[in-house]
C-alpha positions in Angstrom: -184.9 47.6 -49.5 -188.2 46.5 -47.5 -188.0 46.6 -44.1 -189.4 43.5 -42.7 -189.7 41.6 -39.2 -192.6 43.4 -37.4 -193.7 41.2 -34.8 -197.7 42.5 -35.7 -197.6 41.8 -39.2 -195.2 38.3 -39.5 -197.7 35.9 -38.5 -201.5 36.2 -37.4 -201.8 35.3 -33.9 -204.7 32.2 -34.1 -201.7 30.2 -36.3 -198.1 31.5 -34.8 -197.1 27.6 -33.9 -198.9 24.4 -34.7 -200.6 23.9 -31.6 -202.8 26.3 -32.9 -203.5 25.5 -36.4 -203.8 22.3 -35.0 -206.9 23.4 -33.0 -207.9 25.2 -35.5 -208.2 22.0 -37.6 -209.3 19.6 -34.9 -212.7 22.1 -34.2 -213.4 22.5 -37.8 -213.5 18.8 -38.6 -215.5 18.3 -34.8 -213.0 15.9 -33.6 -212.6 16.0 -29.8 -209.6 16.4 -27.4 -209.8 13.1 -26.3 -210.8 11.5 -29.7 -207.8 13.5 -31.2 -205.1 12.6 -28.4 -206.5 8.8 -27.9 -203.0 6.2 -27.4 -201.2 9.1 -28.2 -200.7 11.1 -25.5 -203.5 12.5 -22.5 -206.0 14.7 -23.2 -204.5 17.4 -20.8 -201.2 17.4 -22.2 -202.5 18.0 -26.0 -204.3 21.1 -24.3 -201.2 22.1 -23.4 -199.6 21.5 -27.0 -202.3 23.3 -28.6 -202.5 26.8 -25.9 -198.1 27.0 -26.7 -198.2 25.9 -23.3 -196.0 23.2 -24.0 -193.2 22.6 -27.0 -195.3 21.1 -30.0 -193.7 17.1 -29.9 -192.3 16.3 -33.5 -193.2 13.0 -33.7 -196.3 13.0 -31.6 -197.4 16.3 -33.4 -196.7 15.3 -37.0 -199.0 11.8 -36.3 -202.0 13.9 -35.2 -201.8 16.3 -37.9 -201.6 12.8 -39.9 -204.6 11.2 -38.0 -206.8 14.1 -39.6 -205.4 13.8 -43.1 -203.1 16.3 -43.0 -199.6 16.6 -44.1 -197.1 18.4 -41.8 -195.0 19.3 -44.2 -197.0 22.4 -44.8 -195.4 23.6 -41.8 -191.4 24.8 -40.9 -190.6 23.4 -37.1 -188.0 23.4 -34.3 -187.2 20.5 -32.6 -184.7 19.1 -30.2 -180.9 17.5 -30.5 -182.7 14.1 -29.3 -185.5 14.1 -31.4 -183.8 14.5 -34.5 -180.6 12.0 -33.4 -183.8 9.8 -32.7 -185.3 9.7 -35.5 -181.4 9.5 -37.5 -181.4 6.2 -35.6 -184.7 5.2 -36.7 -183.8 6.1 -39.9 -180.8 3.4 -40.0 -183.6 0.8 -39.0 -185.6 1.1 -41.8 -182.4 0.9 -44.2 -181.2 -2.3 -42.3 -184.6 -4.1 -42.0 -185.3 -5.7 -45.5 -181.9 -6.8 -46.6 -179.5 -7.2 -43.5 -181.6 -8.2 -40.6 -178.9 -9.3 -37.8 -177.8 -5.9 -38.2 -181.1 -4.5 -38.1 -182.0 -6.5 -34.9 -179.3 -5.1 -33.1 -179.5 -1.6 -34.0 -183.2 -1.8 -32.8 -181.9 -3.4 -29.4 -179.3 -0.5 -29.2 -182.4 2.1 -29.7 -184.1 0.5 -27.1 -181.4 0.6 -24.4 -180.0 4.2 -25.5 -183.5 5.3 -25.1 -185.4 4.0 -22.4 -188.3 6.5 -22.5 -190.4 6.6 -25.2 -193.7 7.7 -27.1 -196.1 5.4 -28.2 -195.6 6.1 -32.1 -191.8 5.0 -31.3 -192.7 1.8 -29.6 -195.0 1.0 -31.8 -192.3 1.7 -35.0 -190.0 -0.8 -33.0 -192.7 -3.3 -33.0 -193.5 -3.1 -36.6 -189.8 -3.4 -37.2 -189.3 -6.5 -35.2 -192.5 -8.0 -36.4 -191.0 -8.0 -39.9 -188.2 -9.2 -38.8 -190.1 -12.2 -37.4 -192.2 -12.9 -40.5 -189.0 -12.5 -42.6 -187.3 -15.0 -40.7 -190.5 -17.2 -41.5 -190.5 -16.7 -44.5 -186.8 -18.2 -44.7 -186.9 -21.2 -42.5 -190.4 -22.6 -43.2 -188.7 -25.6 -45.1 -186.9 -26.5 -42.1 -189.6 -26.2 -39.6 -188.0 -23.6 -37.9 -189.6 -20.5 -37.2 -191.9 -18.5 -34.7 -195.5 -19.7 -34.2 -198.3 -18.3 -36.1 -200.4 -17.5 -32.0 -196.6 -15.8 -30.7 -197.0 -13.6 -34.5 -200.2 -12.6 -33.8 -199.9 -11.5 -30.2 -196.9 -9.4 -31.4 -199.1 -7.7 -33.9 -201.8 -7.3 -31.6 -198.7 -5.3 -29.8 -197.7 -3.1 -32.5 -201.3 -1.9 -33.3 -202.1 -1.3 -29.2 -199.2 0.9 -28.6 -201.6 4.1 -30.2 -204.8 2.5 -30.6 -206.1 1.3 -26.9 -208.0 -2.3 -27.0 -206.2 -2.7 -30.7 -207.9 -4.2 -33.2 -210.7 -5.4 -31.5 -212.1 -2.2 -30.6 -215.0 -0.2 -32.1 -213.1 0.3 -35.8 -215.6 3.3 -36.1 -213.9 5.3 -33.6 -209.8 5.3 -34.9 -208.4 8.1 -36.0 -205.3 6.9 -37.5 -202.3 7.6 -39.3 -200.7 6.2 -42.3 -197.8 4.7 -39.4 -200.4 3.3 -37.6 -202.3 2.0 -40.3 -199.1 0.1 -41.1 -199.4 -1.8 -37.8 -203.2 -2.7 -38.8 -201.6 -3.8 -42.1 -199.3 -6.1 -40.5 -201.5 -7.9 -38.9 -203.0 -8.6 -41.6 -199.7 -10.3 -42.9 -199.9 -12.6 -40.2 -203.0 -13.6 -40.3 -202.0 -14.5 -44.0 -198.9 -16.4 -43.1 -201.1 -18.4 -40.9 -203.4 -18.9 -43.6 -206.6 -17.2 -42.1 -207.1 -15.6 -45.4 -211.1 -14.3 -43.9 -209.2 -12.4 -41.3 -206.5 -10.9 -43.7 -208.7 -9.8 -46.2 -211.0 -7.9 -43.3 -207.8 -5.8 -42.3 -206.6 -5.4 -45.7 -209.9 -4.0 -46.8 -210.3 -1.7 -43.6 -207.1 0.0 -44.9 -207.6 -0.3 -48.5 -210.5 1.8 -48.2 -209.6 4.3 -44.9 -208.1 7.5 -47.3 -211.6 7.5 -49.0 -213.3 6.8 -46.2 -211.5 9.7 -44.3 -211.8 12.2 -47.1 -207.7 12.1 -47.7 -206.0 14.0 -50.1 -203.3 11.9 -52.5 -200.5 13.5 -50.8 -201.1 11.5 -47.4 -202.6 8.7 -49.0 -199.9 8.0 -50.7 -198.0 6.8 -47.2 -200.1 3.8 -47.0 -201.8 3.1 -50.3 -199.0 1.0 -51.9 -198.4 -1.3 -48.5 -202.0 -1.9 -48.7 -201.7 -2.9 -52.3 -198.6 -5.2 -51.3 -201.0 -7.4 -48.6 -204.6 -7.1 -51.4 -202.2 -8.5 -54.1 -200.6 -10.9 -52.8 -204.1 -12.1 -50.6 -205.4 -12.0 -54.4 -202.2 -14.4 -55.8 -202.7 -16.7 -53.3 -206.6 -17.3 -54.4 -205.6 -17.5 -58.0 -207.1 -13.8 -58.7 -204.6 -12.5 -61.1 -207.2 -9.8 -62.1 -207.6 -8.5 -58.5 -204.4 -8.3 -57.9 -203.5 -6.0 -61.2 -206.1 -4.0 -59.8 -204.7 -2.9 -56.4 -201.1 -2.3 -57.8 -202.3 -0.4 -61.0 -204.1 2.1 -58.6 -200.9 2.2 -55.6 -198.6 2.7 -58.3 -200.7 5.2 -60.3 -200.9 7.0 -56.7 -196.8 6.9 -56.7 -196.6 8.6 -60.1 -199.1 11.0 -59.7 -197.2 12.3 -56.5 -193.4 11.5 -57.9 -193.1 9.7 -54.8 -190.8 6.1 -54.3 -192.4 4.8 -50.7 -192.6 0.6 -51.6 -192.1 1.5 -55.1 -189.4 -1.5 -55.9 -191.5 -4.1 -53.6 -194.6 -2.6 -56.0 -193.2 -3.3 -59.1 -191.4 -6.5 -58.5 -194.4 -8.1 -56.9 -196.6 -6.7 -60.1 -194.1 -8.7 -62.4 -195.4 -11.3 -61.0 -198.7 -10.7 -62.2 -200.0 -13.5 -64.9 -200.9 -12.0 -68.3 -202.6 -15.1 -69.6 -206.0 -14.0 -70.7 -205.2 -9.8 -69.9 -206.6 -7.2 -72.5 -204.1 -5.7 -74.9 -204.4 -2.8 -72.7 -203.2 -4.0 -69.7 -200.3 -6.1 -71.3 -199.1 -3.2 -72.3 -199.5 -1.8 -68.8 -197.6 -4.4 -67.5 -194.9 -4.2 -70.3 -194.5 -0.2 -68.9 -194.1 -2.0 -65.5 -190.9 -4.0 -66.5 -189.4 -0.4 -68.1 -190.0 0.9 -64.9 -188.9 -1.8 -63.1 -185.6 -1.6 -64.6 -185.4 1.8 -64.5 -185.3 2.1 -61.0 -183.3 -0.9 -60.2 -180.5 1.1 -62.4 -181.1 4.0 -60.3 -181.1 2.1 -56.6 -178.0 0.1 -57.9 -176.1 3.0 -59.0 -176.5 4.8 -56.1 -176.2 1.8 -53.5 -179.4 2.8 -52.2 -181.6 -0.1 -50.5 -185.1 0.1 -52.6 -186.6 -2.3 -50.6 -186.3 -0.1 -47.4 -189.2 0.9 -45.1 -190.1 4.4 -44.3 -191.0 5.9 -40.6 -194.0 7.8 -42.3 -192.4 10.8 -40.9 -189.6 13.3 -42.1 -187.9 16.4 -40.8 -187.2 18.1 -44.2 -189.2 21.2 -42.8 -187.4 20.3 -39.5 -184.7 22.3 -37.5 -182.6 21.3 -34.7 -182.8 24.1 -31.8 -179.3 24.3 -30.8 -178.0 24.3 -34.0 -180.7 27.5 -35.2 -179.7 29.2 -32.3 -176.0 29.3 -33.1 -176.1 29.8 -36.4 -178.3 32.7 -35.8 -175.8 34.5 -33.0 -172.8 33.9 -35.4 -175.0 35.6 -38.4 -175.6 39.0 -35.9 -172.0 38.7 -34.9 -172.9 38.5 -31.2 -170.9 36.6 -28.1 -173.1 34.7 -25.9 -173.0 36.7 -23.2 -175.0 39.4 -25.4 -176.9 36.9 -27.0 -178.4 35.6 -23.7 -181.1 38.3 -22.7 -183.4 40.6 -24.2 -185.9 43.8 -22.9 -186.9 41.4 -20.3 -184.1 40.3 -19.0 -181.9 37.4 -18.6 -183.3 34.3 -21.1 -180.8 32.0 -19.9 -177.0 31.6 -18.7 -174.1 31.9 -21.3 -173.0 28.0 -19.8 -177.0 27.1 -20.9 -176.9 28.9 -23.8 -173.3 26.9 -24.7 -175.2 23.5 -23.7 -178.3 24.6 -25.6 -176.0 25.0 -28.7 -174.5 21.9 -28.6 -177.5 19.8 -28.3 -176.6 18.9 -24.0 -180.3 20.9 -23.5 -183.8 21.8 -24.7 -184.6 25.1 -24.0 -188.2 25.9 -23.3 -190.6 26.8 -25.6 -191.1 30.1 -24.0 -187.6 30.7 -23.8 -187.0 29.5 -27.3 -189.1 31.8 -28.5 -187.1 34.6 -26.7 -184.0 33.7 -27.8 -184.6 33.9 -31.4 -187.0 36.8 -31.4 -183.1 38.7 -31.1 -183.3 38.1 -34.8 -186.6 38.9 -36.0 -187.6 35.2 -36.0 -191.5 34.6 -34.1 -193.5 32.1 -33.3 -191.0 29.5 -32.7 -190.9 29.1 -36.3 -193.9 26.9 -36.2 -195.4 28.7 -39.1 -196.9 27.2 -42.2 -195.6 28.4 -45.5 -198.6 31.2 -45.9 -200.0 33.2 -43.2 -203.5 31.5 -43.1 -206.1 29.1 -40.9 -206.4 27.1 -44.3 -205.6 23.9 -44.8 -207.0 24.2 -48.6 -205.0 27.3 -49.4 -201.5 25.6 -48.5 -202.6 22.6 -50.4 -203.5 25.0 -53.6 -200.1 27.1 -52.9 -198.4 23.0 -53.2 -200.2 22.7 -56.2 -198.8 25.4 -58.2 -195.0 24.8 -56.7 -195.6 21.5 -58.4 -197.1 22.7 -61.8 -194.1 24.9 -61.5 -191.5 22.1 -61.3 -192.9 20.7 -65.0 -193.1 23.9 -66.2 -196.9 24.4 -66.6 -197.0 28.6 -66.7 -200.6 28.6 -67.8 -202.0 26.1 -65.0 -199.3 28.4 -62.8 -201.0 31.5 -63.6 -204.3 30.2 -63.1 -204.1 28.9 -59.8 -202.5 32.2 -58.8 -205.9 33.8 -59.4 -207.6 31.2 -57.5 -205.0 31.9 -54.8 -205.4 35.5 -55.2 -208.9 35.0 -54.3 -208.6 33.2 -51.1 -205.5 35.0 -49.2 -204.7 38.3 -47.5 -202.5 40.0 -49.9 -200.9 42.9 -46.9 -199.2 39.8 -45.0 -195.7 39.3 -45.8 -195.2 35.7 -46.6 -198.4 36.2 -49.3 -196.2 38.8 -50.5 -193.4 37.2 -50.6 -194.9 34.0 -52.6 -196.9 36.0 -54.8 -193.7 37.9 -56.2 -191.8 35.1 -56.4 -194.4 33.5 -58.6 -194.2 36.9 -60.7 -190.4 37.0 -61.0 -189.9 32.8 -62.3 -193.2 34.1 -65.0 -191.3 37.3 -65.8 -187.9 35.0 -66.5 -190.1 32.3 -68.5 -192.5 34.0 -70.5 -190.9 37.2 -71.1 -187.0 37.1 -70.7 -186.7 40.2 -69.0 -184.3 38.9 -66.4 -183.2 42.0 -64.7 -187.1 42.9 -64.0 -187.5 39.1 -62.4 -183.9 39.9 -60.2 -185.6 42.8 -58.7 -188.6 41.1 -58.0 -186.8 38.2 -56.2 -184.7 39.8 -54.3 -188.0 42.2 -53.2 -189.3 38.7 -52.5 -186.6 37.5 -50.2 -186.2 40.6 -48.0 -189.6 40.5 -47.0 -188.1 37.7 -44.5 -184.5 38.1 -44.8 -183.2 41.3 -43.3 -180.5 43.2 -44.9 -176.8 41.3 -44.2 -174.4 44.3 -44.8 -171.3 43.9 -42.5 -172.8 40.3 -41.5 -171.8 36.7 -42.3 -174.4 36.1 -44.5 -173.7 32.4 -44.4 -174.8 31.9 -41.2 -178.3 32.7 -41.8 -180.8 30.8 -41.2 -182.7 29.9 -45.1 -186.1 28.8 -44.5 -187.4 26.7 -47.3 -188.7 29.4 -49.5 -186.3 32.0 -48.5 -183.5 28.8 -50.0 -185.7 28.4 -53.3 -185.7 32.3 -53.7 -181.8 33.1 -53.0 -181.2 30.1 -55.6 -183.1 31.6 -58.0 -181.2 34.9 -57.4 -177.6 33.7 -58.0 -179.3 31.8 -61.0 -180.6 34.8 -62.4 -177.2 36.4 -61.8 -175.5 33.6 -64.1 -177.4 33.9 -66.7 -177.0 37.8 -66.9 -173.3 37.1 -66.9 -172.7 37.9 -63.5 -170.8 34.8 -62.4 -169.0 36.7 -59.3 -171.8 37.8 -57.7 -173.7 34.8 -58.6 -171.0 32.5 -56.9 -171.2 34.6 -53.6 -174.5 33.5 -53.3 -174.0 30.0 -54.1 -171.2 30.3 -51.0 -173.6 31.7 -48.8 -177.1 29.3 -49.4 -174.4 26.2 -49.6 -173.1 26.8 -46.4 -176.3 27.6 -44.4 -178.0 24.3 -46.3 -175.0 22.6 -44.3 -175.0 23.4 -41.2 -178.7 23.0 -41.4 -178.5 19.2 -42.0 -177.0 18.9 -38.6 -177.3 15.4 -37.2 -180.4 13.5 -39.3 -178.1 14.1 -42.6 -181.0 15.1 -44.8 -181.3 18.3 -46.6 -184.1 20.6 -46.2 -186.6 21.7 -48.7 -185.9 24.1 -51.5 -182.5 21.8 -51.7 -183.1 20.8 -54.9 -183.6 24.4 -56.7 -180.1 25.0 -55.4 -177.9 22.3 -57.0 -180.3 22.7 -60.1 -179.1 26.0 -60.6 -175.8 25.8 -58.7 -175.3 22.8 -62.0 -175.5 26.1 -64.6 -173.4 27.7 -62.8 -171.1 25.7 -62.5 -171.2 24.6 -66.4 -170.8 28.2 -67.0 -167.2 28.4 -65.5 -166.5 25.2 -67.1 -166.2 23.2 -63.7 -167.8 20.0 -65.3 -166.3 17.7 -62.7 -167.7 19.4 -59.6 -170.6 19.6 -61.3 -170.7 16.0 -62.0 -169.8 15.6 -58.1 -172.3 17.9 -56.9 -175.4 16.5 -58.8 -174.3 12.6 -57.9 -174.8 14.2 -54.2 -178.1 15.4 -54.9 -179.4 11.9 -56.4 -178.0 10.7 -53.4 -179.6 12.9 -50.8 -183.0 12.8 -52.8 -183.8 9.0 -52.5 -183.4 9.6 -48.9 -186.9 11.6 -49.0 -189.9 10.0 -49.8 -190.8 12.6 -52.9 -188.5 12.6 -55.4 -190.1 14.5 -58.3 -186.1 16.5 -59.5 -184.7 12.9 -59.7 -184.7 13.0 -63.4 -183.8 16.5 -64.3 -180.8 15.3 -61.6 -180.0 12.4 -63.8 -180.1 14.1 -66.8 -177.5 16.7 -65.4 -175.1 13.9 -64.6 -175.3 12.7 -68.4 -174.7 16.5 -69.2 -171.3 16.6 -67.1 -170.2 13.4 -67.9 -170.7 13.9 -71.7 -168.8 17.2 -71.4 -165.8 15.9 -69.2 -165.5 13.1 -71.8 -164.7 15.4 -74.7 -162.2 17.3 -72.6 -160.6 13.9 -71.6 -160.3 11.2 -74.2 -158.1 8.4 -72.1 -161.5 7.8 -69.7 -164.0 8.5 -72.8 -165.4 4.8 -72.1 -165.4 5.1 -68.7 -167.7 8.4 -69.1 -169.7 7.0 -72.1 -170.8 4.3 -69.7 -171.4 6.6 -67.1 -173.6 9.3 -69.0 -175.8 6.2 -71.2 -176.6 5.1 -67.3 -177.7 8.5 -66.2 -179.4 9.2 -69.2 -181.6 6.3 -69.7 -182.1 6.4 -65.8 -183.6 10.3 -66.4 -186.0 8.5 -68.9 -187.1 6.0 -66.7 -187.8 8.8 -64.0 -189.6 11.4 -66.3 -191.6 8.4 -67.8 -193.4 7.6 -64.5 -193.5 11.1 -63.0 -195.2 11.8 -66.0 -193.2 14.9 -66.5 -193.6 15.6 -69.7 -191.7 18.4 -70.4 -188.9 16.5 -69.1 -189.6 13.7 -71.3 -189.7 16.3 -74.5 -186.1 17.5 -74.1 -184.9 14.2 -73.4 -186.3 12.9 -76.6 -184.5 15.7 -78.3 -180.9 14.6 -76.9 -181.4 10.6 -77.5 -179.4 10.6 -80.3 -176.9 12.6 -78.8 -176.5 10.5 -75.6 -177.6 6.8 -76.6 -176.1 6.5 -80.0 
């Protein structure tokens, strides 16, 4: 077995935490310190974020990755009980918001009392939500003369936008750096200014953010945070002037955006707004187009509605998928060496902290420093706070190319997959370990797919995941720690272990990865990445032992906890998996046959809608194959 964990080797110094991949970034692209921190926080204390002298901010640090195009979810971080309760709370905001205002009002009033200290990027999402509140109450009492005037709407946009961006809209537009979150404060003012009727000023805004992606150089995987709300203000500015054309045009591109990135951010508001599109006087072409809209439309109306999940939501523009609590790391990594606390609580240095600290620490009463963080996991071969992206590199490009192939290998494109491993090959350092690690993973899914030789691919997975995971004998495996890839690999493991018959084995593994996944979802409720290759293959196994109905269970879960994200590229394979469980359970028990028929046709014709617009067409292939089987 490979030994792994030296310090040296695990992560190249210039990129062991964000800070510094951060400044990495910031120099290459000749943005300044001060142009970089501006309404965010001083230009001293993002000195400090970037030297490690200070903990890297979760939401302060994902918005300036944001503000230069990037996407932080190329990175695995740490943060504290707080931050992650926070953004749980801000979470139930955004669900509340569109449909059940009084409620949403007062949880926004509760976050503001509870939390009395905040950073701009949270003010500023508390005055976007009340704004809409405002302008949805507006909206609703205009015929009785009742609602707040247009000057008291625009000074509380004027608000939302200067909580980041000093001077607001007024200032010297040249000069913002912005993310997609702050963006959507710009876009909102644009909304008032169009409930007032100063259409000149709305379309201004609306075309400053139409047009800021391009402008920026952004790739489609941020811009797809802020596309579609700027097609939501463009189309309806365009309705309004009688500009049906127009209109079609901003929504056909947002949407296209959504597709191409399996992503569901505005997706409903899209759609429903684009049915209102006229087609009097529209090509054949684009009648069609629309015709697709309704399907989809429907589609995902079925999906929301089954579910009871609120598609008219808004999103934070921020997620914590790749994010850990501290406390919670730090305990599940102490039960997993078998340690006390009063052994876990020092290291070749000395005392880290107290074993009463370390307690609070676990249980989310305190934040331990970043230094001592650090200290406190490097007990179990874990560096650099974590803050690591998913290859050992300075290059933006190269994670973007690794996403890229982890994509092409969801729709099952092996000859794109083994082309851009070349191209990776090319622009990596094979000798460092997470390289390694990808690269055999890659090999081992190729090995399974192109070839069959299964036992070949097993040993090249589990060659994979040891490279990061040490060897568990006489541990509690469970209580490991999975990072994202190290999940996606172990799945694939017990997977592999099914399908070679060994269901025993493969079911240990299932224990252990289900467990960890768990724990890991701590207080924000959301599952981390690599979730989804687990109760994919967790499904066959389960079908193997003939456990339809847990399997049923399980994969209603996983619909469930994937609309919660804004990417939702497995939702059809998901859907499909219910019809596959429910069909099965049906034959086995004929008194709730109807029941299950209704159930299955649901999921079934919801997979379609889903494979349709992610454009997955291998998806869409097999599911043609099983129409007649499911539908008729």
């Amino acid at each position: 077995m490979i030994k792994c964990y030296n310090q040296a080797e695990f992560t190249r110094q210039y990129n062991a935490d964000c800070g510094k991949i951060f400044r990495e970034e910031r120099i290459s692209r000749g943005v300044s310190l001060e142009r970089a921190a501006r309404g965010l926080l001083s230009k001293t204390a993002l000195g400090k974020m970037e030297a490690g002298e200070t903990g890297w901010r979760k939401l302060t640090g994902d918005t300036l990755f944001q503000r230069m195009g990037i996407l932080p979810d190329y990175f695995e971080m740490v943060a504290s009980r707080e931050e992650m309760e926070r953004w749980r709370f801000r979470e139930d905001i955004c669900l509340l918001v569109p449909d059940r205002p009084v409620e949403a009002a007062d949880k926004i009033k509760q976050y503001r009392e509870r939390y009395t200290k905040r950073e701009p990027v949270e003010e500023q999402f508390l005055c976007k939500a009340e704004l809409l509140l405002l302008l949805k109450a507006r909206e609703q009492n205009k015929s009785a003369g009742e609602f707040p005037a247009g000057e008291e709407l625009l000074s509380r946009a004027a608000e939302a936008v200067s909580c980041t961006v000093p001077g607001g809209w007024s200032g010297k537009k040249e000069d913002f750096l912005l993310a997609p979150s702050e963006l959507e404060a710009v876009l909102l003012s644009g909304a008032v200014y169009l409930a007032c009727g100063r259409m000149e000023e709305a379309w201004k805004i609306h075309h400053f953010v139409w047009n800021y992606p391009e402008k920026k150089h952004w790739k489609e995987r941020i811009a797809v945070l802020i596309k579609p709300q700027a097609a939501l203000l463009g189309m309806e500015l365009a309705l309004q002037e009688g500009d049906s054309r127009k209109a079609f045009e901003f929504a056909r591109e947002a949407l296209e955006l959504l597709r191409r990135n399996a992503c569901h951010c505005y997706l409903l508001p899209l759609l429903e707004r684009m049915r209102r599109i006229s087609r009097e006087g529209m090509s054949e072409g684009d009648q069609l187009y629309l015709k697709e809209v309704d399907a989809f439309w429907s589609a995902f109306k079925r999906i929301y509605d089954m579910s009871e999940y609120p598609g008219n939501r808004i999103w934070q523009g921020t997620s914590v998928e790749n994010t850990r609590e501290a406390g919670i790391t730090l305990k599940m990594l102490r039960k997993y060496a078998g340690k006390p606390r009063d052994k876990a609580v020092c290291d070749e240095e000395g005392i880290i902290v107290t074993r009463r600290q370390l307690e609070k620490i676990e249980c989310g009463e305190h934040q331990p420093s970043h230094e001592n963080y650090k200290r406190l996991v490097r007990q179990y071969g874990k560096y650099g706070g974590w803050i690591v992206p998913m290859l050992e590199t300075d290059s933006i490009e190269v994670l973007e190319l690794r996403q890229e192939i982890s994509s092409q290998i969801g729709y099952c494109q092996w000859d794109k997959v083994e082309a851009g491993m070349e191209r990776l090959r090319q622009k990596v350092d094979m000798s460092y370990p997470r390289v390694r690690q990808e690269f055999l993973f890659f090999e081992a899914l190729i090995l399974q797919e192109r070839k069959g030789d299964m036992r070949k691919s097993l040993e090249l997975l589990q060659e994979a995941l040891h490279i990061t995971v040490p060897d568990w004998e006489g541990k509690e495996a469970k209580w490991w720690v999975f990072q994202r890839e190290e999940i996606i690999i172990a799945s694939n493991i017990a997977n592999t272990y099914g399908e070679l018959g060994c269901l025993e084995e493969a079911g240990k593994w299932y224990e252990i990865i289900r467990f960890s996944a768990e724990q890991q979802k701590g207080r924000t409720g959301i599952m981390h990445t690599g979730y989804a290759i687990l109760m994919e293959t967790l499904d066959n196994y389960l079908g193997e032992l003939g456990l339809y109905e847990e399997a049923l269970n399980a994969s209603m879960e996983a619909v469930f906890n994937y609309l919660k994200q804004p990417r939702i590229g497995t939702l059809d394979r998901a859907y499909y998996r219910i019809a596959w469980n429910a069909y099965e359970i049906a034959s086995e028990q004929k008194r709730q046959y109807k029941k299950l028929q209704t159930q299955w046709r649901e999921a079934f014709q919801a997979s379609e809608g889903a494979a349709a617009f992610f454009y997955d067409n291998y998806m869409k292939q097999n599911l043609k194959e099983k129409r007649e089987k499911y539908l008729f």
